[in-house]
C-alpha positions in Angstrom: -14.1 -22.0 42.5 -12.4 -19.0 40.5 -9.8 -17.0 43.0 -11.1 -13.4 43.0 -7.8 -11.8 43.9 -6.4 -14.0 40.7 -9.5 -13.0 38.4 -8.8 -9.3 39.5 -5.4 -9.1 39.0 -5.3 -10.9 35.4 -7.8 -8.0 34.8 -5.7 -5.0 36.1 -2.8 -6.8 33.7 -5.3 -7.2 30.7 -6.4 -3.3 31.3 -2.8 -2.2 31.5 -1.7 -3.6 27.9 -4.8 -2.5 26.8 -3.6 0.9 28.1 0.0 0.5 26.5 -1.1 -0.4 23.3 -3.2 2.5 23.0 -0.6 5.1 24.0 1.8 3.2 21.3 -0.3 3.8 18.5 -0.8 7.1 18.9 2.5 7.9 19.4 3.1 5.9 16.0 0.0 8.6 14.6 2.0 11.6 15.7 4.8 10.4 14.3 5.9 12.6 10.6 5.9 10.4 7.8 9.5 9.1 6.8 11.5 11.6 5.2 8.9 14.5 6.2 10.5 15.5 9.4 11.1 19.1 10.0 14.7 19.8 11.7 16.4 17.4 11.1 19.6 18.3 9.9 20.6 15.3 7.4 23.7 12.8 8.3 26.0 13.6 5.2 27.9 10.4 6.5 25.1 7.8 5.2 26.5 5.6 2.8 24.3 5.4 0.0 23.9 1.6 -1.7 26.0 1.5 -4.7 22.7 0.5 -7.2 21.4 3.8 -5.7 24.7 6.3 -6.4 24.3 9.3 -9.5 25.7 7.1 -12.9 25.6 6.9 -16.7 24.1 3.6 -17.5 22.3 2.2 -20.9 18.9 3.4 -21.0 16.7 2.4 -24.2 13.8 4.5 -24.6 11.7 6.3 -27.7 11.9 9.7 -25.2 13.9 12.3 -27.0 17.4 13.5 -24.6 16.7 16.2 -21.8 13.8 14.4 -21.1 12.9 13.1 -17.2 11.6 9.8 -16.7 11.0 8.0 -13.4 10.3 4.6 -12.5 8.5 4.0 -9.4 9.2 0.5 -9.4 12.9 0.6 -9.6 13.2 3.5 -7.9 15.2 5.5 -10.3 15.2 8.8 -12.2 16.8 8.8 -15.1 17.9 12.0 -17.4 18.3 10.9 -20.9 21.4 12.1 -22.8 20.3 9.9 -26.0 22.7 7.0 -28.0 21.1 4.1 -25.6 22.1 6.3 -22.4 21.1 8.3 -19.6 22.3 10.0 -16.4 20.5 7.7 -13.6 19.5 8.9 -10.0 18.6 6.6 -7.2 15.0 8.3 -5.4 12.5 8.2 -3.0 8.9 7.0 -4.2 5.3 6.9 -3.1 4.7 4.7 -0.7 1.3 2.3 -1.2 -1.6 4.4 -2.1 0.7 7.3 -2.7 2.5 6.2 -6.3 0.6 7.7 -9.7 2.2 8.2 -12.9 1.4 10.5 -16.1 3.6 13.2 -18.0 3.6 16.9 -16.9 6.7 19.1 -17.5 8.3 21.1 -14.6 7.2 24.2 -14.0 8.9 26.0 -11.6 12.2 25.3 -10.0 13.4 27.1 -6.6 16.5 26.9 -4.7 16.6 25.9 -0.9 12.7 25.7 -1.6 10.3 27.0 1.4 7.9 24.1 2.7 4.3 25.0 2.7 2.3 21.6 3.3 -0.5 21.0 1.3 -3.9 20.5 3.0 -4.1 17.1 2.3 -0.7 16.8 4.2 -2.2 18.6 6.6 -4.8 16.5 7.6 -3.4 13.8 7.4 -0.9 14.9 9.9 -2.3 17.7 11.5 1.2 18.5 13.8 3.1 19.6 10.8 4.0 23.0 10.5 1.8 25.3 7.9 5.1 26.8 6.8 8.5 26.3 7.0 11.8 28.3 5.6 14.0 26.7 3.5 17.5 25.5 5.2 18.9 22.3 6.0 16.7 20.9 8.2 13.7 21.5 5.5 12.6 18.5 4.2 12.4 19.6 0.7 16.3 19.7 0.9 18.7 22.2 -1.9 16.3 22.3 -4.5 13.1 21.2 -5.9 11.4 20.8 -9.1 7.8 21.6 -9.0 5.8 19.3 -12.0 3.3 20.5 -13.9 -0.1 21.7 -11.6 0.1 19.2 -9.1 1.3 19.2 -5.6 4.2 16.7 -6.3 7.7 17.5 -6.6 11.6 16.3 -7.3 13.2 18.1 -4.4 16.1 17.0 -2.2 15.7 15.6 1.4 17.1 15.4 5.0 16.6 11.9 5.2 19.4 10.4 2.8 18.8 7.4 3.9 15.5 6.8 2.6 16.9 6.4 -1.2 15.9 3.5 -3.0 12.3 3.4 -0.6 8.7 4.1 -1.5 7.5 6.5 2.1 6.7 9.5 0.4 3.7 10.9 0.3 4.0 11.1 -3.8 7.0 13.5 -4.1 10.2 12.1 -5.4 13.1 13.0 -3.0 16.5 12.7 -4.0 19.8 13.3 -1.8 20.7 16.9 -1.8 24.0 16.9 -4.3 22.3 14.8 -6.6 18.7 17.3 -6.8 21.3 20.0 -7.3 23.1 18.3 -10.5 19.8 17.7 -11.2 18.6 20.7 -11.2 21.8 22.7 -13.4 20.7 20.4 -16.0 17.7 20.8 -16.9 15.4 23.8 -17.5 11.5 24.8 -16.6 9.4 23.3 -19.3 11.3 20.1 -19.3 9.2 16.9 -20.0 8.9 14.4 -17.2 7.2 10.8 -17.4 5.7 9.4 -14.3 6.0 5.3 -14.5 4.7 2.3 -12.4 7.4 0.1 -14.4 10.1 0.4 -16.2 9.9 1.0 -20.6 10.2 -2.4 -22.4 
């Protein structure tokens, strides 16, 4: 004969981490996505992997120099300077179901860039501000790069330590003194290729 005391209090136990894992995943939902986190001020003392650090490396590639090209897969932007070379930033990607590629050119640049979410941000995460002033604790960071007419940008971020990740939600985020070498270097109009893997 089943104990009813036992039977009832497996029950309350069973209903209780029912109840727990509920309330954890929706704290998880109201959670920002990684690196979209207004406020935070970012921790200038993260030590960004070597692989990941601003450096001239050999680059072979039909693209003429000035021109952007980012590789989703390695997680690297690279500004070619031409002669087998280019300038080569570690980045933030996509993450999965967030990563595109194609060419569009930059058409607007901005300096300690305002944050306006776009609606698809938005409903996504509906607890994000609508607007936000740029500053430090913006997580569009010193500058961005706006491309072509889409919603994605290069802009810096408050999260340094997310180089070398894909949690974006398609913009390509970059630590804050490397978007501003960035953007000294190259002008609005400058040609940018999008790719899923890196030129053979």
């Amino acid at each position: 004969m089943i104990d009813l005391r036992r039977l009832l209090a497996l029950s309350f136990i069973a209903a209780a981490g029912l109840t727990l894992s509920i309330t954890q995943s929706s704290a998880q939902m109201q959670r920002p996505d990684i690196g979209d986190e207004p406020g935070l001020i970012p921790d200038d003392s993260v030590e960004i992997p070597p692989e990941f650090r601003r450096q001239m490396v050999l680059f072979r590639t039909t693209e003429p120099p000035g021109t952007i090209v980012v590789s989703t897969s390695e997680r690297y932007l690279y500004l070619v300077q031409g002669n087998g070379r280019a300038l080569r930033y570690g980045v933030r990607v996509g993450r999965d179901g967030f990563q595109w590629q194609g060419l569009v050119k930059i058409s607007r640049k901005a300096e300690w860039p305002d944050w306006t979410p776009p609606p698809e941000m938005i409903q996504r995460q509906p607890y994000l501000p609508r607007f936000m002033a740029g500053g430090p604790g913006n997580p569009m960071g010193a500058r961005a790069l706006y491309l072509g007419a889409t919603v994605y940008r290069i802009h810096g971020t408050n999260r340094p330590d997310t180089i070398g990740t894909a949690v974006s939600s398609g913009c390509f985020g970059l630590v804050n003194a490397d978007v501003t070498d960035l953007y000294d270097r190259v002008p609005v109009g400058t040609k940018v290729v999008i790719r899923q893997k890196p030129e053979i």
